[in-house]
Steps between C-alpha positions, in 0.01 A plus 500: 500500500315307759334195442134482495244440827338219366166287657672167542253292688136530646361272775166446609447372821094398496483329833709696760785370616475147267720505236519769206445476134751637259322635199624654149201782487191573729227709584565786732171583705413755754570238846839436313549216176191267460446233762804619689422429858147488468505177696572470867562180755380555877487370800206362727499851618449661155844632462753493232778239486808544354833323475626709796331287723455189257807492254369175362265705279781560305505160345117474352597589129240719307420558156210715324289331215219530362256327742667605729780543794702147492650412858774180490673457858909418407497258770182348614292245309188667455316555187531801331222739545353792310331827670244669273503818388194577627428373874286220531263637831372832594630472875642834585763530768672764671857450470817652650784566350824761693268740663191524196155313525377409172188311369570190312311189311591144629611314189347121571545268756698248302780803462519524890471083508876544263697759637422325801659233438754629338587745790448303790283769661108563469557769208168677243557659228292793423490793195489862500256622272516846286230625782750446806672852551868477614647822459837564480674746755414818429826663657643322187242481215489709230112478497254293642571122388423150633749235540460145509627252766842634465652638792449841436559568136384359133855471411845425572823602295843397523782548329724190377836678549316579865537106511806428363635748745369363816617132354876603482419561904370218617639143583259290275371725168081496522241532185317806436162277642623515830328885541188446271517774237218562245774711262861434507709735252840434304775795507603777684652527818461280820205679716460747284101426519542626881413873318319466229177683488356572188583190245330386216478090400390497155187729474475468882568809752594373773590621869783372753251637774737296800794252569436177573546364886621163483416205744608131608287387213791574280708240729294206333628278221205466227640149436466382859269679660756535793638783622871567447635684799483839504649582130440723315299701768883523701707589184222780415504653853867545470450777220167561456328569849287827560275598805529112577402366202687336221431551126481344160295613237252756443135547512336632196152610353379564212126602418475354144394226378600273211755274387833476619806321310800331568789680317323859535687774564550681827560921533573657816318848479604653828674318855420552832789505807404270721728362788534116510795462734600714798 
């Protein structure tokens, strides 16, 4: 008998591209889990920032309590800082992030004042409110949905043997952080996520709606902040390259809401083919 699909970590990630926040149950909501992503950092020109072009992000360490979103920098001596819940101002910006305008609330000038600092760049940090639309791609959504500041998608799933796959394949192993997941599952196969389509997580229908393109973002260390070459982007093109873009992972929706636990258990309830390497 097979051993169990199992929920074996979720991740928050409430400023994009900082750091994420492992946690043992939270609150699925319609944008994706609560305060996932809700927060953006841009640029003079009002557009988003990630560690693509700024892998330095990676070492500002975050944490959610109650008054708030904590923010430590690993390596700089700067006092810690904490973003409200609830944006300080009522400055609304238009904001760009890939190829979507959306409306967002500037969080406070002593926010921009830090992650200035801490970046090295002029950087704001701004909040998309429940009345921003953001739809997700209708060529892939079930129904009509908004996402957050995500790339495209509430959430991301991977698959731990996926992982421990790719590891025996590369030069140096790399941690499951390296390619940001919100749900990482114990058991089954390696890339076996690549097809699901109907799944449930607990009480949770859920849809693998697309694979996940990977980028040089995955090339950065989260303990450095520097970029390591071109692993595990090069390893991953080797096998998993379709239509010129590599994969790892899968995009998922779900239109529930509620709460989500660590240790729940995962049913695939029917699989779609999909080609991930030519």
């Amino acid at each position: 008998m097979d051993a169990p699909l199992i929920l074996s970590q979720i991740i928050v990630y409430p400023i994009k591209s900082l750091a994420g926040v492992q946690m043992r149950q939270w609150w699925v909501e319609e944008r994706g889990f609560r305060y996932d992503r809700r927060w953006l950092i841009i640029d003079d020109a009002n557009r988003f920032v990630t560690q693509r072009e700024c892998p330095q992000m990676a070492l500002i360490d975050v944490a959610l309590r109650d008054e708030g979103i904590v923010l430590h920098h690993r390596t700089r001596s700067l006092p810690t800082l904490r973003v409200p819940y609830t944006p300080e101002t009522s400055e609304l910006l238009t904001v760009q992030i890939w190829n979507d305008e959306v409306e967002a609330v500037v969080v406070g000038a002593v926010y921009n004042q830090w992650l200035t600092e801490a970046l090295g760049f002029s950087a704001r940090l701004v909040f998309m409110p429940d009345s921003s639309p953001r739809p997700v791609d209708e060529q892939y959504a079930i129904q009509p949905t908004n996402v957050s500041f995500a790339d495209g998608y509430p959430y991301l799933l991977i698959g731990q043997a996926s992982l421990d796959d790719l590891n025996t394949r590369l030069p140096s192993p790399v941690e499951m952080r390296r390619f940001r997941p919100n749900l990482v599952v114990e058991g089954g196969l390696p890339y076996e996520e690549d097809h699901w389509y109907e799944f449930r997580i607990g009480q949770f229908d859920c849809y693998g709606v697309k694979p996940c393109a990977r980028c040089i973002l995955t090339t950065v260390n989260p303990d450095t902040g520097s970029k390591d070459g071109a692993e595990p982007v090069k390893t991953l093109a080797t096998y998993r390259k379709a239509n010129n873009k590599i994969f790892f992972g899968q995009n998922v929706l779900t239109y529930q809401t509620g709460l989500l636990r660590v240790g729940d258990e995962v049913s695939v309830l029917s699989r779609k083919q999909r080609v991930i390497a030519e």
